[in-house]
C-alpha positions, 0 to 999 in steps of 0.5 A: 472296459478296462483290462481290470475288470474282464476276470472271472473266478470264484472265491472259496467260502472258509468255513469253521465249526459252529461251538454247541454242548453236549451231554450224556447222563443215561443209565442202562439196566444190568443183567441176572439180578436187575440192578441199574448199571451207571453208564458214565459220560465220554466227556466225564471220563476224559475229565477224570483222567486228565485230572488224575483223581477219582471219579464215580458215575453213579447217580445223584445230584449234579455238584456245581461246577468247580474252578479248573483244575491245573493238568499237564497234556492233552490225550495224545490222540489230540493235537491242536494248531494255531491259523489264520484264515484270510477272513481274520486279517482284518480283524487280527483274529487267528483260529485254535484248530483241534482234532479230536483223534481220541475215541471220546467227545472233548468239550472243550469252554475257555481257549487261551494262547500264549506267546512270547511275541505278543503282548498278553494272552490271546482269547476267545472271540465270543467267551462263556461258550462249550465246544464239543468235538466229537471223536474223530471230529474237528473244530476251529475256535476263534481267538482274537490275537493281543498286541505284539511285543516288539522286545521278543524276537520273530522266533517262538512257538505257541503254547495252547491252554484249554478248558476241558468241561466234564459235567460237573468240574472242568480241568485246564490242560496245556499244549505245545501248538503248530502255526502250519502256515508259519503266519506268526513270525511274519506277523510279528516282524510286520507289526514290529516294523509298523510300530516304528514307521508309526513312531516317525509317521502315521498312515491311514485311509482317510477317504473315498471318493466314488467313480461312475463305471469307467472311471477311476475312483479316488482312494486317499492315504494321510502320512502324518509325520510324528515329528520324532523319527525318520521313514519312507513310504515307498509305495502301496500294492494291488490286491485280489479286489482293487487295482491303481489306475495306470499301472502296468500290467507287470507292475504289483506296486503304485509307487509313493516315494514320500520321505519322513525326516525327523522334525517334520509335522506337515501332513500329506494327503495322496489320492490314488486313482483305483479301479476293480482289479475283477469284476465278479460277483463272488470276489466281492460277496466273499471279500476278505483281504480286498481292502487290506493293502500291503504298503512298502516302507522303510524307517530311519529315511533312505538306506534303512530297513525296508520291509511291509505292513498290512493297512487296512481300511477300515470297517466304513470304507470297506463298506463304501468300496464294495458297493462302488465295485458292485455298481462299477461292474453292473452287478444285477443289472 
């Protein structure tokens, strides 16, 4: 068995939050002259007082909800950051992270994140739902990141924008946001970089081919020159799931060495020979990044700016490399 498969290890799981609703209407009996006290909700309070007007709790018909209400910050006990776990590469999402240090429930509906550096607004994953966050707690929400825009520099800083939800209005309250990991800039400068490798040639996985265990399985990469510009594909490294066949062990990279120049239009197809990089169950049962590769580039031909994008391959390949990896390590036999 190959040196590729002998490793063993186990993959965390990354967990995040589930969203539910919650609400709190109760009353409770006053002293000495029997009269009911209203007990206002935490999630009202808080509400009341970021929209800075009055507000009752006694008791009656619930009023429809009305449109947000525009407030400048969050309670200072809450403080909101901006990930990107592994398992949102593929699928260009991040995570709205929010702890709630204060000592009343946040509830917490419409999440927006805007930044200079993309191209629109990003936005829930799944809309229309309420995230409570009890004091103390924490919840990660699910965005799902816009273009970028390549005329803003890599420089820049978040800006978080949440519905907090009272039950019978709801007010939007803005915050400045931290990345922790520092994944936007990186982000931002990869993408950049691809939109102009993509202006002289598009890459892209076009197809699999699987291998008995053993043997290596063929991976294909098109470059499809565009005809309008000049770039280098220099070569496509390893990942935690899939290795090249034949490359040393010292060696991250399977080098390509295809040149672009402008004026080209003849697609080239390459065929990697690929094997697991590791034979365990939960590597594969946990995948996140193992069918995103990072391929070395370069743009305006030899001499110009090198750097990395991401390529990813593709929901329907992801799907067949898996299994081949499965059948290839024998797993459940």
């Amino acid at each position: 068995m190959p040196r590729h498969a002998a490793a063993q290890g186990s993959a965390k799981a990354e967990l995040w939050s589930s969203a539910q609703r919650h609400r709190d209407g109760r009353t409770v009996a006053g002293r000495g002259r029997g009269r009911a006290r209203p007990v206002v909700a935490p999630g009202a309070a808080l509400v009341c007082a970021l929209a800075l007007a009055g507000c009752t709790g006694g008791p009656g018909p619930s009023a429809p909800t009305a449109a947000p209400t525009a407030a400048p910050t969050l309670p200072a006990a809450v403080t909101v950051e901006v990930q990107q776990l592994r398992s949102d590469v593929a699928g260009r999402q991040a995570q709205v992270h929010i702890a709630n240090g204060s000592d009343e429930a946040l509830r917490v509906g419409d999440v927006r994140v805007d930044d200079v550096r993309f191209d629109g607004a990003a936005t829930r994953v799944v809309p229309d739902r309420v995230s409570t966050i009890p004091p103390g707690g924490t919840v990660d929400i699910r965005v799902q990141l816009p273009p970028v825009d390549c005329t803003a520099s890599d420089d820049g800083g978040p800006q978080v924008v949440l519905e907090i939800v009272g039950d019978s209005s709801s007010t939007e309250v803005t915050a400045s946001a931290s990345d922790p990991v520092g994944f936007l800039a990186p982000l931002h400068a990869r993408e950049c970089l691809l939109e102009r490798v993509m202006d002289a040639a598009s890459l892209s996985f076009t197809g699999f081919t699987p291998s008995p265990p053993g043997q290596p399985a063929v991976l294909q990469l098109t470059i499809a020159p565009t005809g309008r510009g000049a770039a280098t594909v220099v070569g496509v490294e390893r990942t935690n799931l899939i290795d090249f066949a034949g490359t040393a062990a010292d060696e991250d990279l399977r080098p390509i060495g295809i040149e672009v120049a402008e004026g080209d239009s003849v697609a080239v197809n390459m065929n990697l020979g690929i094997v697991p990089f590791r034979c365990d169950p939960h590597a594969v049962q946990e995948d996140k990044r193992g069918t995103v590769f990072d391929v070395r580039v370069g743009v305006d031909g030899q001499g110009g700016e090198e750097g990395e994008v991401e390529l990813f391959v593709g929901e329907e390949l992801r799907g067949r490399i898996l299994s081949w990896v499965a059948e290839w390590c024998g797993f459940g036999r």
